[in-house]
N, C-alpha and C positions, 0 to 999 in steps of 0.2 A: 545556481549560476552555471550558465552552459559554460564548457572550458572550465571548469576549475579544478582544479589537482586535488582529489579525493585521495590522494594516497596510497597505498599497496598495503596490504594486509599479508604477511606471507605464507599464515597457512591456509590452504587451498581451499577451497567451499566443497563440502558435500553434505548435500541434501538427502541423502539414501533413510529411509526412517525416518526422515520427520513427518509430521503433520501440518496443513499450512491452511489455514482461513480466507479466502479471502472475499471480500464485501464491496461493489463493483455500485457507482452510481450511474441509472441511468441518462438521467440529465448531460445535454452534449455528448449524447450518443456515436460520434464518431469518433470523438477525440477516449473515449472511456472503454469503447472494445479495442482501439490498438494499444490503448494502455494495459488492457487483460490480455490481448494476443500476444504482448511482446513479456509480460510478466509471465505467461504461463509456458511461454516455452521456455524461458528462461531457468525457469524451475525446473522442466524436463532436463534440462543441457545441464543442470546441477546435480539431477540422480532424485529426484524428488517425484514420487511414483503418481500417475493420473488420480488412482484412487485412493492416494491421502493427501488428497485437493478438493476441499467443499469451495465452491466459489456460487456467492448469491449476490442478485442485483437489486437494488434499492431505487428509489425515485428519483435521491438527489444527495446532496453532500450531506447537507443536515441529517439524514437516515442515516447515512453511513455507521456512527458513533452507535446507536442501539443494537444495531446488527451486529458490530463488532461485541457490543458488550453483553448478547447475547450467546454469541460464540463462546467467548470469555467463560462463561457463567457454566455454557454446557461442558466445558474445559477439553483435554485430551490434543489438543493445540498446542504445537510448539514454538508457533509464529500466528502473527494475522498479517493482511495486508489490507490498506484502504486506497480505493481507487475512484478515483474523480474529478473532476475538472471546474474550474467556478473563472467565469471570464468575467473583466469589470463591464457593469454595465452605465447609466446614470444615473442612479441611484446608489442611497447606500446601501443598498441591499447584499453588494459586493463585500463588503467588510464585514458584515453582521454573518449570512453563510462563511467567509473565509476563517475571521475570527473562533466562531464557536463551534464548526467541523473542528478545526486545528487544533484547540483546546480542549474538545471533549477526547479524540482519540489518543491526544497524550494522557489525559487524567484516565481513560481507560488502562493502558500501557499500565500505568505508575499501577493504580489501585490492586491490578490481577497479577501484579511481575510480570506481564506478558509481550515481549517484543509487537511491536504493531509497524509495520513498515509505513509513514505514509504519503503516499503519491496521492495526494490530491493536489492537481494545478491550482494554482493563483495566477491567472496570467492579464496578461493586460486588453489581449485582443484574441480572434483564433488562430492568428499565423503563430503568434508565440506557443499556443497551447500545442497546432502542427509540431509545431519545430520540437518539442520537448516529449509529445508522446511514447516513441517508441526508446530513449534515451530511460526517461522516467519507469518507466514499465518494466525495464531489464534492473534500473538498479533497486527499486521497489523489493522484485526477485531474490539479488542477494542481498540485501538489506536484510529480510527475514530469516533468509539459514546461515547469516553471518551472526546475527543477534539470539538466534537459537542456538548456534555453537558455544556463542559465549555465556549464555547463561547457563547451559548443561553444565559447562567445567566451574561454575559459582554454585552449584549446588550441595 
C-alpha cells in the first residue's frame, strides 16, 4: 500500500559482502527495468558490490520462481530478489499468474532458508504499476540485505 508506515528498523543496512540474486521478468518491459534500475542502485547506495549481483531476465512472472529456485539450488546467495509486474487483464488469467508467482517464490524462500524479496506488482491498471515502480524497486533492495542481516545473526 503506497503511504503506509513500514516502520524503522534501527540498525543501518549494509550490503558490503553480500551476494544478491536477482531474476527480472521480462513481461511489461518498462514497468520491470525501472523496477531493476531503481533496485540496483539501491543495492549500490547500500555497499552491495556490482559483481556480487547476478541479475537474469525471464519471459514473465510465472518463470520468475524457477530461476529463483535455480539460484537457490546453485546456492552462495545471501538474498534473492523477484521482479515483475502482472496488470489485470479480462481474464482470469490475472489471478492464476498473480497467485502462483506469489506462492511459488514464498515456498522457494521457506524451502532453501533463503530471504527472496518480492516485488512482483499486482496492479490493477499501468498508471498503478507507474506509480509503484521505482518505490517498489528500492524497497525490493532493502528488503534483501535487511533479511540477509537478519538471518546471518539466526545462524
Amino acid at each position: 500500500m503506497q503511504g503506509a508506515n513500514k516502520g524503522a528498523d534501527a540498525k543501518p543496512l549494509n550490503g558490503k559482502g553480500l551476494r544478491i540474486g536477482i531474476v527480472q521478468a521480462r513481461f511489461n518491459a518498462d514497468i520491470t527495468d525501472a523496477l531493476a534500475a531503481a533496485c540496483l542502485a539501491e543495492l549500490e547506495a547500500l555497499g552491495v558490490a556490482a559483481a556480487d549481483i547476478h541479475h537474469l531476465k525471464v519471459p514473465g512472472a510465472l518463470e520468475v520462481p524457477v530461476a529463483l529456485q535455480a539460484l537457490a539450488e546453485r546456492g552462495g546467495y545471501h538474498a534473492l530478489v523477484a521482479l515483475g509486474c502482472i496488470i489485470r487483464g479480462e481474464t482470469y488469467h490475472f489471478e492464476l499468474v498473480a497467485n502462483e508467482s506469489g506462492a511459488s517464490v514464498s515456498r522457494i524462500a521457506l524451502d532453501y532458508r533463503l530471504p527472496i524479496a518480492n516485488a512482483i506488482l499486482t496492479t490493477e491498471n499501468l498508471a498503478q504499476a507507474v506509480a509503484r515502480q521505482t518505490d517498489k524497486g528500492r524497497d525490493a533492495a532493502q528488503v534483501a540485505v535487511e533479511m540477509a542481516q537478519l538471518l546471518a545473526t539466526l545462524s
